[in-house]
C-alpha positions in Angstrom: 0.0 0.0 0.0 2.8 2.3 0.2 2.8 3.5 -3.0 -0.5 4.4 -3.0 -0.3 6.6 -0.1 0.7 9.5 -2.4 -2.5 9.1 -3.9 -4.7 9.0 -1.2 -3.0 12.2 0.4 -4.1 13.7 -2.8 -7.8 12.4 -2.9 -8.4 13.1 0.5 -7.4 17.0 -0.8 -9.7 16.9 -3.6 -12.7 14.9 -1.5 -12.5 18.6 0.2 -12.4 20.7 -2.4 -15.4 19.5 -3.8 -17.6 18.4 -0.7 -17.0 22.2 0.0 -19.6 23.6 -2.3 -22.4 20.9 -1.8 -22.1 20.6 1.8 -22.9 24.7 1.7 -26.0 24.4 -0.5 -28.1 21.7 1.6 -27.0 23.8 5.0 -28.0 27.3 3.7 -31.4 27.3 5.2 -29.8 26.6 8.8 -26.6 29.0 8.0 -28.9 31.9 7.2 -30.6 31.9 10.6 -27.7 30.9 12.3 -26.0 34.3 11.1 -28.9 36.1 10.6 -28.5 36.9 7.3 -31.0 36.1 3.9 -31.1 33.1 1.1 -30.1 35.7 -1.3 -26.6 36.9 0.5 -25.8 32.5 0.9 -26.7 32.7 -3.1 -24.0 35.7 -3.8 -21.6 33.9 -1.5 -21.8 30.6 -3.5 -21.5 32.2 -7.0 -18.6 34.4 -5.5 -16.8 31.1 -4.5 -17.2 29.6 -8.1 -16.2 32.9 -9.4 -12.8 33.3 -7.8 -12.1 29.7 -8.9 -13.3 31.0 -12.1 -11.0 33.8 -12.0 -7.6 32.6 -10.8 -7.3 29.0 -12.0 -5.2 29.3 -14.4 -2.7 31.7 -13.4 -2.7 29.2 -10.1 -1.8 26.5 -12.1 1.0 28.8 -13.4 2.0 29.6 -10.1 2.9 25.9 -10.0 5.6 25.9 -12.2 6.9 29.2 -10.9 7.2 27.9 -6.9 7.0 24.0 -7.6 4.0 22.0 -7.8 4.3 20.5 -4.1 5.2 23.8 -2.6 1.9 25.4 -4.8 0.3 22.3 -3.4 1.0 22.8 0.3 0.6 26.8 0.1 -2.6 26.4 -1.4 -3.3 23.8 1.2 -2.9 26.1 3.8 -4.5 29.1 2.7 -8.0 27.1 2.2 -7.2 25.3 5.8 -7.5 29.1 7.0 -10.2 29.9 4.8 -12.3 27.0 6.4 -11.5 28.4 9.9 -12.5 31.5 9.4 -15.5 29.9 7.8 -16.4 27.6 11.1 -15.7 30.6 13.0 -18.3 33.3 11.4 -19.9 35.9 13.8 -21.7 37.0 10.4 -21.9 36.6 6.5 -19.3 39.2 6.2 -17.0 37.1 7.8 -18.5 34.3 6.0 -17.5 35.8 3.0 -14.0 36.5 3.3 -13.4 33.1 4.5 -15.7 30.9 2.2 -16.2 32.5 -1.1 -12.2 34.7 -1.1 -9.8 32.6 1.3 -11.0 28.9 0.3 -11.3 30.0 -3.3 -7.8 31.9 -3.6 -7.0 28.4 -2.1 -8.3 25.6 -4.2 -6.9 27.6 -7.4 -3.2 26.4 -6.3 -4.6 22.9 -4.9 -6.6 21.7 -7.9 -4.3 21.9 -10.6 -1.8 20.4 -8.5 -3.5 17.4 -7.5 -3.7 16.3 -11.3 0.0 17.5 -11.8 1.5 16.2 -9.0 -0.5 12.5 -9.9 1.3 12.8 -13.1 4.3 13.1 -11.4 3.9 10.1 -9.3 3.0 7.5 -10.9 3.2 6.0 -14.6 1.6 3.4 -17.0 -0.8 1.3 -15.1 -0.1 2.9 -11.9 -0.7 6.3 -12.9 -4.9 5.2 -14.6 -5.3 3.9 -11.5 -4.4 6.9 -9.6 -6.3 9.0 -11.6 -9.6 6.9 -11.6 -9.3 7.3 -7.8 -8.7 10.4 -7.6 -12.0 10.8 -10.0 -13.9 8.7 -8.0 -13.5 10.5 -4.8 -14.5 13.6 -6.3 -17.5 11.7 -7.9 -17.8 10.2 -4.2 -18.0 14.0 -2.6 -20.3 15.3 -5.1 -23.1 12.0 -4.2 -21.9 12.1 -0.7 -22.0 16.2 0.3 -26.0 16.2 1.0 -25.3 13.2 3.1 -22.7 14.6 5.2 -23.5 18.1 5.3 -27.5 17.5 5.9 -26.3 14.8 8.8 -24.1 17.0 10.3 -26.3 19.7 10.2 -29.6 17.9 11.7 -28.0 16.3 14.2 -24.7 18.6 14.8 -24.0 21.7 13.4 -23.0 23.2 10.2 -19.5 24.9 11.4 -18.2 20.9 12.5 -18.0 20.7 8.4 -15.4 23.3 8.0 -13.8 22.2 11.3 -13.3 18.9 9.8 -12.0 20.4 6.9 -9.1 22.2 8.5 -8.0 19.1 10.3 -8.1 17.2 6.9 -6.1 19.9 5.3 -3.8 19.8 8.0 -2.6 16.2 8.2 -2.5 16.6 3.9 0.0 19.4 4.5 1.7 17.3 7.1 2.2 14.2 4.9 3.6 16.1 1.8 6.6 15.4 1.8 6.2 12.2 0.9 5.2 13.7 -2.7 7.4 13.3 -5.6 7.7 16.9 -7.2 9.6 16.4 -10.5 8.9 20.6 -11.5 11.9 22.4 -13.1 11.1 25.3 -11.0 12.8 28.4 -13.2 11.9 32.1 -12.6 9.1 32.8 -14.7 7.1 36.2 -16.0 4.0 35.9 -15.4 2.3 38.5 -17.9 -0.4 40.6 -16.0 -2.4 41.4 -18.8 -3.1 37.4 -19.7 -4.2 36.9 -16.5 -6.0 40.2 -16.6 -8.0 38.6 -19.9 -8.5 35.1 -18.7 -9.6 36.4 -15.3 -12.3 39.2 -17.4 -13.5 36.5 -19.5 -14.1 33.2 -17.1 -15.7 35.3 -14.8 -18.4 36.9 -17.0 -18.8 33.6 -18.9 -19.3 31.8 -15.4 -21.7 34.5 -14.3 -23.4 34.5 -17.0 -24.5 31.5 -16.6 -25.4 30.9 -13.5 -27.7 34.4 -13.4 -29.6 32.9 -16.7 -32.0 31.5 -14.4 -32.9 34.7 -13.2 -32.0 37.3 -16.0 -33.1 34.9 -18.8 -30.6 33.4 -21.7 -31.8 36.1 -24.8 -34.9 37.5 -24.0 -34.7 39.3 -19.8 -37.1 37.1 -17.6 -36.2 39.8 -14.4 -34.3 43.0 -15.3 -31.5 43.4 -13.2 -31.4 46.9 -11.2 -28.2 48.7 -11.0 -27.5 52.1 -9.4 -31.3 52.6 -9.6 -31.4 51.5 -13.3 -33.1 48.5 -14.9 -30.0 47.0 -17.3 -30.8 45.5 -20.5 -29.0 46.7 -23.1 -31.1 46.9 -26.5 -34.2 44.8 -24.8 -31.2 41.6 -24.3 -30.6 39.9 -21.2 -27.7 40.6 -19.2 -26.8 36.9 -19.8 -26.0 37.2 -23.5 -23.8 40.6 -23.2 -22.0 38.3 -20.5 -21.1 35.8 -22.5 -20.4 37.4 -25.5 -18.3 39.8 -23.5 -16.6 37.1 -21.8 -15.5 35.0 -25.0 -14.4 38.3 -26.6 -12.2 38.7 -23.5 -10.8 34.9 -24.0 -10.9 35.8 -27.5 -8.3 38.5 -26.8 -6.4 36.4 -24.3 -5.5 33.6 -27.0 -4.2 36.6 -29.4 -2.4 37.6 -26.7 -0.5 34.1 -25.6 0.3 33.9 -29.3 1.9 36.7 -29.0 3.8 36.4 -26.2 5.3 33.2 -27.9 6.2 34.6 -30.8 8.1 37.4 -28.6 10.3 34.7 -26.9 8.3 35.8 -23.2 6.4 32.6 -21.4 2.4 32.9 -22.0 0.1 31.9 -18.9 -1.2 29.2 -21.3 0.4 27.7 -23.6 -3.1 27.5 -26.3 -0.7 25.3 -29.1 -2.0 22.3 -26.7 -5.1 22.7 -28.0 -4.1 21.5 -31.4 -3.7 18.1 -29.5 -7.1 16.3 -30.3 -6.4 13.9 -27.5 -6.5 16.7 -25.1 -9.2 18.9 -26.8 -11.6 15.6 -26.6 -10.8 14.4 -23.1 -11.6 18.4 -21.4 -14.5 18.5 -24.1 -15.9 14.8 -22.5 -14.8 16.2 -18.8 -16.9 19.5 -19.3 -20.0 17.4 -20.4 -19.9 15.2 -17.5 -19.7 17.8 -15.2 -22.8 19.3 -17.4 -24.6 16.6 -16.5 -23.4 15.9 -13.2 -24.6 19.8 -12.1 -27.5 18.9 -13.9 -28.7 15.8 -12.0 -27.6 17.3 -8.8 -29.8 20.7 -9.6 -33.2 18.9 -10.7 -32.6 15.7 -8.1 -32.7 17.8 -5.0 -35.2 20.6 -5.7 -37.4 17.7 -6.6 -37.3 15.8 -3.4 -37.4 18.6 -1.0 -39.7 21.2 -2.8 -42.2 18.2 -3.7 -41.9 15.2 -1.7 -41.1 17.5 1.3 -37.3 15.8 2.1 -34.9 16.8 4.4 -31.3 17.3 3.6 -30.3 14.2 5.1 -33.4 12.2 3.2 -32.5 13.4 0.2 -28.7 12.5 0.7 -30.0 8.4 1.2 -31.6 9.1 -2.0 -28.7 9.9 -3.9 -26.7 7.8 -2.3 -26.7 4.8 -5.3 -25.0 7.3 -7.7 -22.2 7.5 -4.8 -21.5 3.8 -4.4 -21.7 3.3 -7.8 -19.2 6.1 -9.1 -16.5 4.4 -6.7 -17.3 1.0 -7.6 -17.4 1.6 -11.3 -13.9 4.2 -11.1 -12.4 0.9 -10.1 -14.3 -1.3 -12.7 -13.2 1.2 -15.2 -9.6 0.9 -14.4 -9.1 -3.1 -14.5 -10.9 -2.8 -18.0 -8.4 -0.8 -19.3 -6.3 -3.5 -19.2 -8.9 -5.2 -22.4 -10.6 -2.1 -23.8 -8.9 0.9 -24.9 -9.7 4.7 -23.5 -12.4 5.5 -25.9 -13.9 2.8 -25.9 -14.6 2.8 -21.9 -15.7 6.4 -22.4 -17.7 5.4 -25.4 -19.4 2.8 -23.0 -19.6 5.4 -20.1 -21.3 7.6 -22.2 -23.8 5.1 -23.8 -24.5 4.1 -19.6 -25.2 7.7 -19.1 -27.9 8.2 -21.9 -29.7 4.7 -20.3 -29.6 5.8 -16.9 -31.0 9.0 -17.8 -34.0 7.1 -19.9 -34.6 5.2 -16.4 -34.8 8.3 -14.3 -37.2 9.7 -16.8 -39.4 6.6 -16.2 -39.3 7.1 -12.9 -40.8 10.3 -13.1 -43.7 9.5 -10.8 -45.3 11.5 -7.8 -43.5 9.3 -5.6 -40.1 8.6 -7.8 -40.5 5.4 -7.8 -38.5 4.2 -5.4 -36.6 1.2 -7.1 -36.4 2.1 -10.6 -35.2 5.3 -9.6 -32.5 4.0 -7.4 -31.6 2.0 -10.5 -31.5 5.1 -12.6 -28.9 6.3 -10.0 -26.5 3.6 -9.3 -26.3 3.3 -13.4 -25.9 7.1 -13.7 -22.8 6.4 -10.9 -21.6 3.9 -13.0 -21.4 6.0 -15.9 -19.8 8.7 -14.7 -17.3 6.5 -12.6 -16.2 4.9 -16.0 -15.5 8.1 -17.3 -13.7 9.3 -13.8 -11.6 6.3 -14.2 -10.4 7.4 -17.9 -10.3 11.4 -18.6 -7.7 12.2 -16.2 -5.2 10.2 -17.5 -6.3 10.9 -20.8 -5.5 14.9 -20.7 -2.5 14.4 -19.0 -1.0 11.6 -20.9 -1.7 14.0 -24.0 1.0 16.7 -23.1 4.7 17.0 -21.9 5.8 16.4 -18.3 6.6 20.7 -18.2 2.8 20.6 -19.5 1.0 18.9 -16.7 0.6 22.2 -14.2 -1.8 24.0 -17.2 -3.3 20.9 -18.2 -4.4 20.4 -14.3 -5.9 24.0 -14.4 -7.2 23.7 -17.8 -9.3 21.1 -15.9 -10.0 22.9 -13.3 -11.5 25.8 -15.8 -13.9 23.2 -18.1 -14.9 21.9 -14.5 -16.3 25.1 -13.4 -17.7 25.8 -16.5 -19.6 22.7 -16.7 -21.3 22.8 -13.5 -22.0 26.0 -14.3 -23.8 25.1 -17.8 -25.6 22.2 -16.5 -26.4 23.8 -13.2 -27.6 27.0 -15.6 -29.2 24.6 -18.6 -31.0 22.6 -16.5 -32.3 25.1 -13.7 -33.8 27.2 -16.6 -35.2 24.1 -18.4 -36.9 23.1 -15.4 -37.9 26.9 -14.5 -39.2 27.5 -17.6 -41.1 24.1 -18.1 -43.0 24.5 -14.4 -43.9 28.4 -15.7 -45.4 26.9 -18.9 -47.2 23.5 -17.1 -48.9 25.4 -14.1 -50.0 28.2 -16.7 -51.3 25.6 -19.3 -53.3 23.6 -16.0 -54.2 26.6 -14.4 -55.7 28.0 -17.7 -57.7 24.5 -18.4 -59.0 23.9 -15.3 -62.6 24.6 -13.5 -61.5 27.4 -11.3 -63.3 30.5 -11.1 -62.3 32.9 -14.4 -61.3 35.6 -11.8 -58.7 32.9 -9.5 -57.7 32.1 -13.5 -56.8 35.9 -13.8 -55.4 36.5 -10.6 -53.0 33.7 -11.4 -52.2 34.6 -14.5 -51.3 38.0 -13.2 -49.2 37.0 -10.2 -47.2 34.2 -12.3 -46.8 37.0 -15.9 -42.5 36.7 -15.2 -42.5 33.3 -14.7 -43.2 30.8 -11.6 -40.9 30.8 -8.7 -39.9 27.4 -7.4 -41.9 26.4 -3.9 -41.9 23.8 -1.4 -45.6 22.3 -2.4 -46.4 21.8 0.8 -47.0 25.9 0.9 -48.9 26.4 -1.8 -52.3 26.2 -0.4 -51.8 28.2 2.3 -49.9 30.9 -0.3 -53.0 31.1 -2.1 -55.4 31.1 0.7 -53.6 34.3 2.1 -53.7 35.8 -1.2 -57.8 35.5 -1.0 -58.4 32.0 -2.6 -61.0 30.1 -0.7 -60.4 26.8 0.9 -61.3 24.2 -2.5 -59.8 26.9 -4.9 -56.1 26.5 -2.8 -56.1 22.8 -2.9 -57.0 22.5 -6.3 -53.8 24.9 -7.7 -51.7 23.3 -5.0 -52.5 19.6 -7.0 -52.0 21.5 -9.8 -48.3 22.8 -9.0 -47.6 19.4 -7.8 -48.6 17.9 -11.3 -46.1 21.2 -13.1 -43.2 20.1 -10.7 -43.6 16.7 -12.1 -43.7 17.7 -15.9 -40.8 20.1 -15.2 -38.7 16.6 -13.6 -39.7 14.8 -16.3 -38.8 17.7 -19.1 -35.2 18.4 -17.3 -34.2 14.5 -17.4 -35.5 14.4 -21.4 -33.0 17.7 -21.4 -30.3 15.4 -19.8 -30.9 12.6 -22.0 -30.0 15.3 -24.9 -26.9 16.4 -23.2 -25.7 13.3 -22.6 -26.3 12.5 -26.5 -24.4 15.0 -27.3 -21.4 14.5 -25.3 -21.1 11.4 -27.7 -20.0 13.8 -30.5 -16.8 15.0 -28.5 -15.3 11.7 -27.0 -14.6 10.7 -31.5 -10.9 11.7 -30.6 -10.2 9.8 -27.2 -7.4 7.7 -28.2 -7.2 4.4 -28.4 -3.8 3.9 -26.5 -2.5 6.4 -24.3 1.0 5.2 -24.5 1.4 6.1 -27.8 0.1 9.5 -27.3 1.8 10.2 -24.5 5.3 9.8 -27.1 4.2 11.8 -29.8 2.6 14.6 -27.1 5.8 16.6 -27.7 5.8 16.6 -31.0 2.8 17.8 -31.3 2.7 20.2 -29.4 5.8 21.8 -31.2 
């Protein structure tokens, strides 16, 4: 086992980074009376966090070459173990703030991109799948298993023991690195200002832009943002689309500018030549559509259970809780068939898993989810997704140079982010948008009274927030509905959450078809790659 003690150091770093985030959004009920604060301040402190990931990534997997991957590793390491202190030890959201969304997040910038580096640096050949389909499974793992933990802890315990835990963890990593092979060149480096001026521009409003499309609306505004007194939409278009556009002009101008810095003789923050690798253009393309899908299921899953069947955080972390065991079980699966079936072809099959699974959750769209067939749905989605966790790792960094590993991990890092953020975003206005049509269309062609149709109708004009079901009658008894008039549009939203479920996992099942279209140039034998990576990449 001793070998593989590297390896776990560096999963139990990344089981943090990402429990971080879902252990937040199943406690921010408790959290916001805890510090007194409102649902929509937890919201800003959430995006803030995936915005300075966002924002920094890459020049923090830069940083790694400049100080050493292991000494990025253990810096970054630090800074998030006092980020998480600070955290556990809030008087307020303020406080909150600066330790969750800015310290943790200036953290995990230097500690993701060196966990992939660093297991590129460690191990090789069969060793070095392995590792990787570990360390993919435990982030798979901490995804499935953050409503567990974080609605346990916070029922029965509270919510600050999390973070507390999280220090501890972060401590012992930083204790046990120097067991760590580090095989950077460190050499003094530039880093160019502007680049990460341009990268940081263009991430961000990408990134924000998607996750406010729920609210502002992708094209056409669905809630006109106020600024300085002023409602902002330029030419009658959401906010949304000048973000994005903005945003890839920005990245636009921060690829001219790397190509220019190369042809000057100075070192770019990114060296965008890897991109003519189709290995590694394929393998972020496939990891960016799993996480897609993976914010997706964990978006629609959730709201789903607690806003309709009434589920608590730690009910609706059993729920999930197939995906989990499956994702680890599968990671490992995945690796001893790589020993028969080449890359692509696990991914091909992981991908094939993934449309299935999400056919099965869609028939087990019921009232009550059906219990078994949805469980199946899950433990199959888990094995999907840990078949591709046990593969794309590997795959991007086998694709480039040794000196390449550091940008590759925060190239990563960047096509997670954005991911999450597209499926969180895709799916959260696909199922927005199909509960405002459903309840309009069963309000419309039901028997009550023409003026509860109107007042509805009025009420709901920019769209249908999402509600626990539960309240519904009693919202539309204290807006003046009598007694059989509330029940009846209460059974009615209940009927619109269940067409909106049903609608997001058909939206899933397209994703997931799509994703097909970008594995075409996984490679069919990494070792091969991995000699002519260098060539390639000039």
């Amino acid at each position: 086992m001793k070998k593989w003690n590297v390896v776990l150091m560096l999963g139990c770093a990344q089981f943090v980074m990402v429990l971080d985030g879902t252990v937040m959004n199943v406690s921010i009920s408790t959290v916001v009376d805890d510090l007194g604060t409102t649902v929509a301040a937890m919201q800003g402190a959430i995006t803030f966090y995936t915005l300075t990931m966002a924002a920094f990534m890459l020049l923090g997997a830069k940083l790694g070459d400049v100080w050493g991957r292991r000494r990025a590793f253990v810096i970054g390491s630090c800074v998030y173990a006092v980020g998480s202190l600070v955290t556990a030890l809030s008087p307020n959201v303020q406080t909150l703030f600066l330790g969750w969304s800015v310290i943790e997040g200036l953290g995990a910038v230097l500690v993701i991109p060196a966990i992939a580096a660093l297991v590129a640096d460690n191990y090789h050949g069969r060793d070095r799948v392995t590792a990787f389909a570990v360390v993919g499974a435990v982030s798979g793992a901490a995804v499935a298993a953050g409503p567990l933990i974080g609605g346990f802890v916070t029922t029965y315990f509270d919510w600050r023991y999390v973070f507390v835990a999280e220090v501890v963890i972060m401590l012992g990593v930083v204790l046990c690195a120097r067991i760590i092979t580090d095989a950077t060149r460190r050499r003094p480096i530039r880093i160019d200002v502007l680049s990460v001026g341009l990268s940081s521009a263009g991430l961000v409003l990408v990134v924000l832009g998607m996750l406010q499309s729920k609210t502002w609306g992708w094209i056409l505004p669905l809630k006109i943002p106020v600024i300085g007194g002023v409602s902002v939409a330029p030419l009658g278009i959401s906010l949304t689309a000048w973000f994005i556009v903005a945003g890839v002009a920005f990245l636009t101008l921060f690829v001219v500018r790397q190509r220019r810095l190369v042809r000057t003789a100075r070192p770019p923050l990114l060296n965008v030549e890897m991109f003519t690798l189709t290995s590694l253009r394929s393998g972020l393309a496939v990891l960016g559509a799993q996480y897609t899908v993976t914010a997706g299921l964990f978006f629609m899953v959730p709201v789903y259970l607690q806003m309709t069947l009434g589920l608590d955080a730690l009910q609706t972390g059993i729920r999930i809780f197939p995906l989990s065991v499956a994702l680890v079980l599968f990671s490992i699966v995945g690796t001893a068939l790589s020993k028969r079936m080449s890359p692509r072809a696990i991914v091909r099959t992981g991908q094939l898993l993934l449309v299935f699974s999400a056919f099965i959750l869609l028939g087990s769209a019921t009232s009550d989810l059906r219990g078994g067939l949805f469980a199946l749905g899950m433990f199959l989605s888990g094995a999907a997704l840990g078949l591709l966790a046990s593969q794309l790792g590997n795959v991007n960094m086998s694709s480039v140079t040794e000196k390449e590993t550091s940008e590759v991990g925060g190239l990563q890092g960047v096509f997670q982010n954005l991911g999450s953020s597209l499926g969180t975003a895709l799916i959260g206005s696909i199922l927005i948008g199909a509960l405002s049509t459903s309840f309009a269309s069963g309000v419309a062609g039901s028997d009550l009274p023409t003026e509860t149709k109107q007042t509805v109708s009025t009420s709901t004009q920019n769209g249908v927030k999402i509600v626990p079901a539960a309240d519904v009658a009693q919202i539309a008894e204290d807006a003046g509905l009598d007694d059989a008039a509330a029940e009846q549009l209460a059974e009615i939203y209940r009927d619109s959450q269940l067409s909106s479920l049903r609608i997001a996992f058909f939206g899933l099942i397209v994703i997931s078809l799509l994703s097909l279209f970008f594995s075409r140039g996984i490679p069919t034998e990494i070792e091969v790659r991995r000699r002519r990576a260098p060539e390639s990449a000039g």
